[in-house]
VOBA-1610 file (N, C-alpha, C; in pm, whole numbers, padded with zeros to 5 digits, always signed):
BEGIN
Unk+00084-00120+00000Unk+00000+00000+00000Unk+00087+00125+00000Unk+00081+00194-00090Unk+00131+00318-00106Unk+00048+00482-00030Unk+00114+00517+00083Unk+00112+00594+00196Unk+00021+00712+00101Unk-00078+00796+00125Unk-00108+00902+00041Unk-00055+01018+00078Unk-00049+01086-00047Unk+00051+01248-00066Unk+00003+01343-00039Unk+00001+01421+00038Unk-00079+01528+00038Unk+00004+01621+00004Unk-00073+01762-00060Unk-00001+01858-00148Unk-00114+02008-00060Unk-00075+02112-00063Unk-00125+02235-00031Unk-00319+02198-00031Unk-00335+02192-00141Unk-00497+02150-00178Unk-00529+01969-00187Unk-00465+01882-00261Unk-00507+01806-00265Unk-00416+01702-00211Unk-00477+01522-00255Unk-00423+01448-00168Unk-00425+01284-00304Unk-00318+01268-00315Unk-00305+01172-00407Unk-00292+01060-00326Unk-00394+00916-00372Unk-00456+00820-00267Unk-00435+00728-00385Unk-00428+00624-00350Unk-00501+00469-00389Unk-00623+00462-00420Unk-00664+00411-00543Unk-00836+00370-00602Unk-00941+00338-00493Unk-01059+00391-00475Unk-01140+00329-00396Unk-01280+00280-00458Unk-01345+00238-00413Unk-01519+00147-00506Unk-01576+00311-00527Unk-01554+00423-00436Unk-01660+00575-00423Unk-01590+00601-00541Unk-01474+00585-00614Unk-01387+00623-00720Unk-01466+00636-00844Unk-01566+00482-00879Unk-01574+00411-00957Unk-01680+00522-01070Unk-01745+00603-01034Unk-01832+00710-01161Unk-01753+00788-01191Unk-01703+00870-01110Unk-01595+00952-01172Unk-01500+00961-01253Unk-01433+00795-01270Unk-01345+00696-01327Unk-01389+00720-01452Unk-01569+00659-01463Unk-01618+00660-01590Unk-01649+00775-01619Unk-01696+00814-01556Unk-01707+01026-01621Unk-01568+01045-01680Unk-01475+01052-01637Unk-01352+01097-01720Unk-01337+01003-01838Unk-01342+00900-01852Unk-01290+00857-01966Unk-01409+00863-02100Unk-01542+00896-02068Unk-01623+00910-02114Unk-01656+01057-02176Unk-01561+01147-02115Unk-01602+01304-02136Unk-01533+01305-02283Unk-01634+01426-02348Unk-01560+01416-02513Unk-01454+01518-02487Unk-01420+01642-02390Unk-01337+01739-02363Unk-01215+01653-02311Unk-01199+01520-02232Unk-01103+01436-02184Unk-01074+01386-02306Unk-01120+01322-02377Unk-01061+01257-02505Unk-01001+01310-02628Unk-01026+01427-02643Unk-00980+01520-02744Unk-00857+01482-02805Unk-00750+01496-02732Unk-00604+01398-02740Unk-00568+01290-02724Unk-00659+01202-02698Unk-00593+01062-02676Unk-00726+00945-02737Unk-00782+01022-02859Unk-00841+00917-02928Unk-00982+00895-02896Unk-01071+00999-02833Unk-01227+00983-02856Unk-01264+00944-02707Unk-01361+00991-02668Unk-01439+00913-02544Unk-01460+00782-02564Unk-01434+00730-02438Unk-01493+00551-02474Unk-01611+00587-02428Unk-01680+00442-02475Unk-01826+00407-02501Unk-01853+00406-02336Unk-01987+00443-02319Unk-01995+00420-02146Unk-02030+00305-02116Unk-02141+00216-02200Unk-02173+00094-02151Unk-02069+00036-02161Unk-01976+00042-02284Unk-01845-00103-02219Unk-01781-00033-02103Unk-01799+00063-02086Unk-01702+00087-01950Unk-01761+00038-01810Unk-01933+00061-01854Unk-02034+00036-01727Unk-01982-00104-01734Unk-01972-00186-01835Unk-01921-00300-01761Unk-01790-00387-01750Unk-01733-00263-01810Unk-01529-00308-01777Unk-01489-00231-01649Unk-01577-00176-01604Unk-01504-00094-01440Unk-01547-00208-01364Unk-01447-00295-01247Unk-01497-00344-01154Unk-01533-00237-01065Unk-01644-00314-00979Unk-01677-00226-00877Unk-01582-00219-00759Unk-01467-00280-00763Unk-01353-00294-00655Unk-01256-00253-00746Unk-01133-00145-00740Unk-01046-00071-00777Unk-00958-00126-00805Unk-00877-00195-00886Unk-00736-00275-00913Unk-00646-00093-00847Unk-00554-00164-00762Unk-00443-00074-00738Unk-00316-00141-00767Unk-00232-00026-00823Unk-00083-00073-00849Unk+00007+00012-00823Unk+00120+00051-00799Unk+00202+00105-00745Unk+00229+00221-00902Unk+00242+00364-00828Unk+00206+00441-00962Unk+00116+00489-00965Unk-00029+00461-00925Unk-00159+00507-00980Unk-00195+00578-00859Unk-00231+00711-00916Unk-00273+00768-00784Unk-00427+00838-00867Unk-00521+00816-00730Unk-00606+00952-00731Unk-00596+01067-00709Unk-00635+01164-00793Unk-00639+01270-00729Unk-00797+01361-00647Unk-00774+01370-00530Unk-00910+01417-00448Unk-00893+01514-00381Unk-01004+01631-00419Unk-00967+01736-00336Unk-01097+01741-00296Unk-01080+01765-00142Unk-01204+01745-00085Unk-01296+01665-00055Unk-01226+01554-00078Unk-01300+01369-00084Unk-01377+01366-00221Unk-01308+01396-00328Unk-01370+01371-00407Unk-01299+01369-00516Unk-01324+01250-00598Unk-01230+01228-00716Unk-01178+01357-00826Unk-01103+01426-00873Unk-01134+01508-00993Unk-01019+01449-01104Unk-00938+01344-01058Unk-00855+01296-01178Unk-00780+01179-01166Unk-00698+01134-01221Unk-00535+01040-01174Unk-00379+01088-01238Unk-00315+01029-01170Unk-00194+01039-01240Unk-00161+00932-01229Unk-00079+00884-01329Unk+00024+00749-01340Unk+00161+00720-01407Unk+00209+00687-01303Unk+00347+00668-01335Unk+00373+00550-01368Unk+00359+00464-01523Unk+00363+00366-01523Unk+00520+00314-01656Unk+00539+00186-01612Unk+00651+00146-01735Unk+00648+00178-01906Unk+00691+00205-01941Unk+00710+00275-02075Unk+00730+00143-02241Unk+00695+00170-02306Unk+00697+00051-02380Unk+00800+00052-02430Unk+00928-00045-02438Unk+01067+00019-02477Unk+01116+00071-02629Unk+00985-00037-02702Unk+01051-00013-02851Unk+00962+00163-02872Unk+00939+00250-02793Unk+00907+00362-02835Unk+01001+00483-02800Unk+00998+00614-02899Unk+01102+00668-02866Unk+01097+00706-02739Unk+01280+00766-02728Unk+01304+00798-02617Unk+01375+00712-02489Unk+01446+00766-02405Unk+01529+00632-02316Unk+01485+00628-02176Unk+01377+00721-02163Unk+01326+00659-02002Unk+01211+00563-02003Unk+01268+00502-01919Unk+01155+00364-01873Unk+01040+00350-01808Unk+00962+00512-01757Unk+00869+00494-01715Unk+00832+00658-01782Unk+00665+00642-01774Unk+00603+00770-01810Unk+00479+00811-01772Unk+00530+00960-01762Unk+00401+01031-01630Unk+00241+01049-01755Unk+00131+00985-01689Unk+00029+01046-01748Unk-00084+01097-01625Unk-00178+01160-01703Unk-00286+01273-01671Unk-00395+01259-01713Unk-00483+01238-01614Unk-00660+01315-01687Unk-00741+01349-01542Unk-00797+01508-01594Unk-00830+01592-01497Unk-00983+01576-01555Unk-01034+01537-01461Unk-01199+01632-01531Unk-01201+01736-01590Unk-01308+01798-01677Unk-01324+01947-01677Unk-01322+01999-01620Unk-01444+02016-01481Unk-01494+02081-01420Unk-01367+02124-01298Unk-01251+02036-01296Unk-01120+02074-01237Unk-00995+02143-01310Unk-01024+02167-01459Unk-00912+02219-01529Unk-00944+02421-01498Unk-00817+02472-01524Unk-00755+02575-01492Unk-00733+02662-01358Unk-00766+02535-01286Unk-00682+02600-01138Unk-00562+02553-01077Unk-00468+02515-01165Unk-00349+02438-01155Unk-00306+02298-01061Unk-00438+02221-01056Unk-00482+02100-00999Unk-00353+02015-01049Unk-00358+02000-01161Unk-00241+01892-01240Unk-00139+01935-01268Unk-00111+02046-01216Unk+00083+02054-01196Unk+00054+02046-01038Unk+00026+02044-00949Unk+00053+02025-00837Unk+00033+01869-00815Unk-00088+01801-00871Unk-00070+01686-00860Unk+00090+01601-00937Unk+00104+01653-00997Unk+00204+01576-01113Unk+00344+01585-01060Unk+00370+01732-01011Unk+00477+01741-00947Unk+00501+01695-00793Unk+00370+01667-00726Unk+00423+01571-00615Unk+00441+01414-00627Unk+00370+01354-00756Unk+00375+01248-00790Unk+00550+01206-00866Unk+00593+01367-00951Unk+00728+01299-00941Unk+00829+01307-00839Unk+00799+01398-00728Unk+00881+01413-00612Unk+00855+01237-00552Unk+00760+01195-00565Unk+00747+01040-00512Unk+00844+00957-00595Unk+00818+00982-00724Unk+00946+00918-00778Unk+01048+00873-00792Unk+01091+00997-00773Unk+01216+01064-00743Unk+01245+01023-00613Unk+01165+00987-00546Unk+01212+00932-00379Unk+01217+00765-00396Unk+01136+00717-00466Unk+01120+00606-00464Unk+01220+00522-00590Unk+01231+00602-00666Unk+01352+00542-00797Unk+01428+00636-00852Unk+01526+00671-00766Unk+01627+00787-00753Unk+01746+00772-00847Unk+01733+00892-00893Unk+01815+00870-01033Unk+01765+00840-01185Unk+01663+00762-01167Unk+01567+00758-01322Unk+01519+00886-01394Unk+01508+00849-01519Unk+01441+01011-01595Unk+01298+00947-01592Unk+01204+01022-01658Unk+01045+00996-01638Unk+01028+01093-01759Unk+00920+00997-01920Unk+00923+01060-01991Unk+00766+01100-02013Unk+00716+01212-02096Unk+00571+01260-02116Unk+00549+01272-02261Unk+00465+01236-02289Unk+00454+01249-02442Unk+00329+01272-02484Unk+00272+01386-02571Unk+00180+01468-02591Unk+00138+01505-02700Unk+00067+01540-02788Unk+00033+01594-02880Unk+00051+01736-02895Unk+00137+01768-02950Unk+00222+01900-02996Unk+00127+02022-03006Unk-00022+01954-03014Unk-00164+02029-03061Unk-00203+02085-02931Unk-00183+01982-02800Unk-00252+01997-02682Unk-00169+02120-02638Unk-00259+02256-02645Unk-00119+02337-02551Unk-00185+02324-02428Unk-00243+02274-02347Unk-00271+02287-02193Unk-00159+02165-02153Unk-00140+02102-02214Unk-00066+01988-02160Unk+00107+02011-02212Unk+00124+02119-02321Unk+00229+02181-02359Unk+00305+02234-02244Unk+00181+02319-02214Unk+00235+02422-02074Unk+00281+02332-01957Unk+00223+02272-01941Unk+00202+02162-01862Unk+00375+02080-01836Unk+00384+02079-01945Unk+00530+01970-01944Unk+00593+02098-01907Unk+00626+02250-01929Unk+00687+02338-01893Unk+00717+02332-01836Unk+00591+02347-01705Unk+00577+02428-01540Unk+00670+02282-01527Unk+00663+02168-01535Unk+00665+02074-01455Unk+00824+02081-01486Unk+00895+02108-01598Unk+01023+02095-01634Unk+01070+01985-01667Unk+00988+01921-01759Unk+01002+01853-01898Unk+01096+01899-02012Unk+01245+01853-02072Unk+01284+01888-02153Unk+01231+01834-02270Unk+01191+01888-02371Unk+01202+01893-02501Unk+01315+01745-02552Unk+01254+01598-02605Unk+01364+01579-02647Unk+01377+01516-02823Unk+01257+01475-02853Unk+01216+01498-03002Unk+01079+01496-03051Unk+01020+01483-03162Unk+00912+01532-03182Unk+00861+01438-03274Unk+00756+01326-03314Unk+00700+01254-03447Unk+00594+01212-03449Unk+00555+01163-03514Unk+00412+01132-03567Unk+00360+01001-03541Unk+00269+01030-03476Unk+00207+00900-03450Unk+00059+00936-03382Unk-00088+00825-03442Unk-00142+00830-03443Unk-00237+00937-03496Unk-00181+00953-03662Unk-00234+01062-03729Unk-00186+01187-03649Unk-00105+01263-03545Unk-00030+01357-03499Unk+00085+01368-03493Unk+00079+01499-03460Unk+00273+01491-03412Unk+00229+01487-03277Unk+00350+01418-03193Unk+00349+01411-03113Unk+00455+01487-03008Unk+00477+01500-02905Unk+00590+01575-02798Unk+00618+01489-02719Unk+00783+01486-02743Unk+00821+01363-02637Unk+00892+01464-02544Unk+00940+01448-02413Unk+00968+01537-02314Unk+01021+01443-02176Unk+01142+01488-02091Unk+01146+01376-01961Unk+01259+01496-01899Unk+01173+01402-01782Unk+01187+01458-01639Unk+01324+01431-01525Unk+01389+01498-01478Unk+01451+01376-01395Unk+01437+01512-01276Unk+01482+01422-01143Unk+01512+01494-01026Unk+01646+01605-01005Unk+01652+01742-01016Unk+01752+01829-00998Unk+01856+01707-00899Unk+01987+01752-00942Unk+02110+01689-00873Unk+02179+01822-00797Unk+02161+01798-00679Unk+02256+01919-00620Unk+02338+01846-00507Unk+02459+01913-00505Unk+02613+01870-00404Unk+02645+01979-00386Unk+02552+02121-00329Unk+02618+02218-00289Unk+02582+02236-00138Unk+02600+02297-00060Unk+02621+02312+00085Unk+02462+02433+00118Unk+02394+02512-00003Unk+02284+02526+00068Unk+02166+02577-00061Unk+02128+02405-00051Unk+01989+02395-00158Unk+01903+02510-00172Unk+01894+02582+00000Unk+01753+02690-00061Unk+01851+02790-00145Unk+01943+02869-00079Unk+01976+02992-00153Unk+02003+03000-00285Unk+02067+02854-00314Unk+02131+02822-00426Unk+02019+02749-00545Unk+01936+02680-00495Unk+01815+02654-00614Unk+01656+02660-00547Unk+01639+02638-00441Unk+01518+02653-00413Unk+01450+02795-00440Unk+01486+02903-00346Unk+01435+02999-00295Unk+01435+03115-00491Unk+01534+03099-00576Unk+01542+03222-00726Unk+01498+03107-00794Unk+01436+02975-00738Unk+01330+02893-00856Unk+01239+02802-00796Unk+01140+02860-00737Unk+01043+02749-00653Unk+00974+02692-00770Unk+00996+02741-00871Unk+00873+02677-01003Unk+00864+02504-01037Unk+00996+02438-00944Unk+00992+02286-00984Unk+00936+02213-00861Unk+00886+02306-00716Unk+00902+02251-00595Unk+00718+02235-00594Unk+00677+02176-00562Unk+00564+02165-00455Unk+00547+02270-00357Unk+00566+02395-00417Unk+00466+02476-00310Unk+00370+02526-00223Unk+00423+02536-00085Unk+00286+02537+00008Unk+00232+02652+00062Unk+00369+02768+00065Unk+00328+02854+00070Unk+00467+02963+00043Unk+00396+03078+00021Unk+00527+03172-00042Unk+00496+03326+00013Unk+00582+03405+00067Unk+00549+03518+00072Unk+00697+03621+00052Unk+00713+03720+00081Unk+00831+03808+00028Unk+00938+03759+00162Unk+00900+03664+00256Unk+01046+03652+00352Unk+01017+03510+00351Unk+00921+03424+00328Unk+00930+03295+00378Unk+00878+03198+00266Unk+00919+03112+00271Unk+00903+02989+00132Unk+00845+02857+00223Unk+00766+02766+00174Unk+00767+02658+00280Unk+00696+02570+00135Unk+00755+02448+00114Unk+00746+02342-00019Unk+00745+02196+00078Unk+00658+02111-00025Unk+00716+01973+00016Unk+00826+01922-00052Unk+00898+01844+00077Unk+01067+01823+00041Unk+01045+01742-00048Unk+01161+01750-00152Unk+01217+01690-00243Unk+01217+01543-00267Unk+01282+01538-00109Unk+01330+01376-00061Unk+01259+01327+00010Unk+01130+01355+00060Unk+01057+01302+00188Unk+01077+01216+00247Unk+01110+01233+00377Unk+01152+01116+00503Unk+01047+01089+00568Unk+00921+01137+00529Unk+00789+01104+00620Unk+00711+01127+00522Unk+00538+01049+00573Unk+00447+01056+00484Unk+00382+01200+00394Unk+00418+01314+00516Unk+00382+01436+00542Unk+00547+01502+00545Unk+00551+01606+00488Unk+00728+01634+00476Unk+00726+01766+00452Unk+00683+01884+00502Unk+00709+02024+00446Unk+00838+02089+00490Unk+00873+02151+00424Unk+01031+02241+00479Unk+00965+02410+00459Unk+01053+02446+00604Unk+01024+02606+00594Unk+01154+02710+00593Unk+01162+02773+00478Unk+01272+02871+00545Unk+01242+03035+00498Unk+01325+03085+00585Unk+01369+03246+00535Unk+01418+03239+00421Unk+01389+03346+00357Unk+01457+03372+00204Unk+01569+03446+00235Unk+01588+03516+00325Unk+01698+03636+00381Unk+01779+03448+00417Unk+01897+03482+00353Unk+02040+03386+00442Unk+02072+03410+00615Unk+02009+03276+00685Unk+02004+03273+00816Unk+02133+03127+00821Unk+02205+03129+00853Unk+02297+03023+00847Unk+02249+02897+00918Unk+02209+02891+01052Unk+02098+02812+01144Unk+02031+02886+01255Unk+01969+02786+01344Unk+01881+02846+01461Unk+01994+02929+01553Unk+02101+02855+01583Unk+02211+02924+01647Unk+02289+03018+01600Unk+02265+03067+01461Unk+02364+03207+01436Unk+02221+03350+01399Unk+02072+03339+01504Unk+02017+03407+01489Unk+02057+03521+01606Unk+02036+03638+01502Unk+02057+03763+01636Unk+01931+03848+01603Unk+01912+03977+01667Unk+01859+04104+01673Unk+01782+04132+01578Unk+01893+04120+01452Unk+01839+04174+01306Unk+01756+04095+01213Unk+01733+03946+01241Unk+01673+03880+01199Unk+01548+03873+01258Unk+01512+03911+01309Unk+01366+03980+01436Unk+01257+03942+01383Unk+01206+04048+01243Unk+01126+04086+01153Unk+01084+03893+01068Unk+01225+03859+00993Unk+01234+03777+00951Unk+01164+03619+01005Unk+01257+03615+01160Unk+01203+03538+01201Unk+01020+03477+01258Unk+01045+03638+01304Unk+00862+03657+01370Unk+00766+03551+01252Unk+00807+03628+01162Unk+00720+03588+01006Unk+00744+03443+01005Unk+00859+03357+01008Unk+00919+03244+00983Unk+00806+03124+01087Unk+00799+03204+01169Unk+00740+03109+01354Unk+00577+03130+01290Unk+00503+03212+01236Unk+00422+03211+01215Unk+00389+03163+01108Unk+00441+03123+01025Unk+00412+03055+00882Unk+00395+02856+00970Unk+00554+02849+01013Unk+00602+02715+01063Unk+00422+02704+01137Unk+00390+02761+01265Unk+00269+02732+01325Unk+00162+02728+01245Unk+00098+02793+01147Unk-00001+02788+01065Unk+00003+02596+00968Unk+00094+02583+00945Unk+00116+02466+00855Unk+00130+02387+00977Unk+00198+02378+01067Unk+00196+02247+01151Unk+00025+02230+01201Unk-00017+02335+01235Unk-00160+02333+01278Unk-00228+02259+01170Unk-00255+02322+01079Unk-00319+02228+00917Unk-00268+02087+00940Unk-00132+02086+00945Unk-00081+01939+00972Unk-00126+01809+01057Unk-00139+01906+01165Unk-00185+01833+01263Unk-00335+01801+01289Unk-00403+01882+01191Unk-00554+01850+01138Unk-00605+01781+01049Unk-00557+01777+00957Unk-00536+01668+00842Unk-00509+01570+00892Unk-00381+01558+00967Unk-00312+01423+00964Unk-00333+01347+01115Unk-00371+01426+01201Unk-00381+01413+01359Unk-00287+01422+01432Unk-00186+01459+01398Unk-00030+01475+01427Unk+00072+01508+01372Unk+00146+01571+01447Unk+00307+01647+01379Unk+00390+01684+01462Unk+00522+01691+01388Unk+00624+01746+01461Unk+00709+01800+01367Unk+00735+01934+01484Unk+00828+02019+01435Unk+00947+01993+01475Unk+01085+02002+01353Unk+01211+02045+01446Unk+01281+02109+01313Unk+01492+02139+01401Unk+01568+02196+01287Unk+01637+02124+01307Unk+01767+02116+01284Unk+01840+02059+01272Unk+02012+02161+01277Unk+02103+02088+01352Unk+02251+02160+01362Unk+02320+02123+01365Unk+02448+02171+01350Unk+02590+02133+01292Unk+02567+02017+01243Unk+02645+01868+01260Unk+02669+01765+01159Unk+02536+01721+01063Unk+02398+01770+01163Unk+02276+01687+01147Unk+02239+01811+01020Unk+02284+01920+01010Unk+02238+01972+00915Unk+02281+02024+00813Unk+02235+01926+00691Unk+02334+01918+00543Unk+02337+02067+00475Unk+02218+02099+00507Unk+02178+02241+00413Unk+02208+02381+00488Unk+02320+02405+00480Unk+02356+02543+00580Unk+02319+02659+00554Unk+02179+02610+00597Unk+02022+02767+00560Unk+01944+02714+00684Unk+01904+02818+00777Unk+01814+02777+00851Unk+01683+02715+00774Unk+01609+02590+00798Unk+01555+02569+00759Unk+01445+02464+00928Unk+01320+02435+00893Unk+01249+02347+01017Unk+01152+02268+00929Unk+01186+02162+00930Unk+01071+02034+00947Unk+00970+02065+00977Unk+00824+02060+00896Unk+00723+01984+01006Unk+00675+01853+00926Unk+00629+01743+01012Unk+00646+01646+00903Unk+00526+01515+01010Unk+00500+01472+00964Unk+00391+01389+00990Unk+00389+01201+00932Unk+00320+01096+00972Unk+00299+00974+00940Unk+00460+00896+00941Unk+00463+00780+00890Unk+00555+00709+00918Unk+00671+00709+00824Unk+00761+00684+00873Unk+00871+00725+00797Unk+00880+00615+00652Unk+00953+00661+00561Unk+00925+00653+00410Unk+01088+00532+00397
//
């Protein structure tokens, strides 16, 4: 059983039987099919959906609010097709959930799972060159471009993903904080950033820091006042949510040997370790 993700708004879960209309509403919508070959028929679906959910590692729901509005899947890639990564991210949002940036937040915590779970792999997307919502889409998410052909009467967009590689001594200043655009953002304001980590060590994993360079908890003085105030009040607002959602949390930081990233930064983090 694969632990569910929670992201700012929503919460990527395992299939359930309450799943099962929504399932068929999406694959049935003619606005869902546009790119990938026509709505299917509903009666064969009324009777190719079991009423019990096949789950597999990869497939997530997406639910905001207890309620289905899509999936993502990260599934194996067929090899004789172009391109050299072995697995590939797909998408389908309802309508009634498209343009509030539901599926880059879902997509990008689904490859932060990835990326935790098969570290080091690329992850490829491939699209119809026509679709620009799903164009943009590979953007935000930071999909490179890696060739382009025809198939299935289209051109198509091939594109892959991998996890940023960093070996420098302090992730926020140096890539987080002048590019949150690849992170799972939870919240952002002009002194404080707070994303789900990269690497998650727990089910629940947010990181908080100052954008102003605070070296750790122990090289705070006077002048960081302003900064910090803001910092304690962000950290409490999200552990609270945390601890409502999830029924529990804990906060901490971390110093000298224990702390790789020499940026003040605090944990709050929730469920069992990963």
């Amino acid at each position: 059983m694969t632990d569910p993700i929670r992201t700012e708004r929503l919460v990527l879960r395992e299939p359930e039987a309450r799943d099962r209309t929504a399932v068929i509403e999406l694959f049935t919508s003619p606005d869902v099919g546009t790119y990938i070959g026509g709505p299917r028929d509903r009666d064969e679906l009324e009777s190719a959906v079991p009423e019990t959910p096949k789950k597999r590692p990869g497939l997530f729901i997406v639910d905001l609010g207890g309620q289905m509005i899509g999936m993502v899947t990260l599934d194996p890639r067929d090899p004789d097709r172009p391109g050299a990564a072995s697995t590939e991210l797909g998408y389908l949002f309802l309508p009634i959930s498209w343009g509030h940036g539901y599926a880059a937040e879902a997509c990008a915590a689904a490859l932060n799972w990835f990326a935790t779970t098969r570290p080091g792999e690329a992850v490829a997307l491939t699209t119809q060159s026509a679709n620009a919502r799903s164009m943009r889409l590979a953007q935000k998410l930071g999909f490179t471009e890696v060739t382009r052909f025809h198939e299935y009467d289209a051109e198509q967009w091939l594109g892959v993903w991998s996890a940023p590689q960093y070996s420098g001594t302090d992730f926020y200043c140096d890539v987080a904080i002048p590019d949150p655009s690849r992170l799972n953002v939870v919240h952002e304001d002009e002194l404080v950033l707070a994303f789900h980590h990269t690497r998650p060590f727990w089910a629940t994993h947010i990181v908080i820091v100052p954008k102003q360079h605070i070296a750790s908890f122990t090289t705070v003085d006077s002048s960081d006042e302003q900064v910090m105030r803001r910092l304690f009040e962000v950290v409490q607002s999200i552990a609270g949510e945390t601890e409502r959602t999830t029924g529990a949390a804990a906060v901490l930081t971390n110093l000298g040997e224990y702390q790789d990233s020499k940026h003040l930064h605090i944990h709050v983090h929730s469920g069992a370790l990963r």
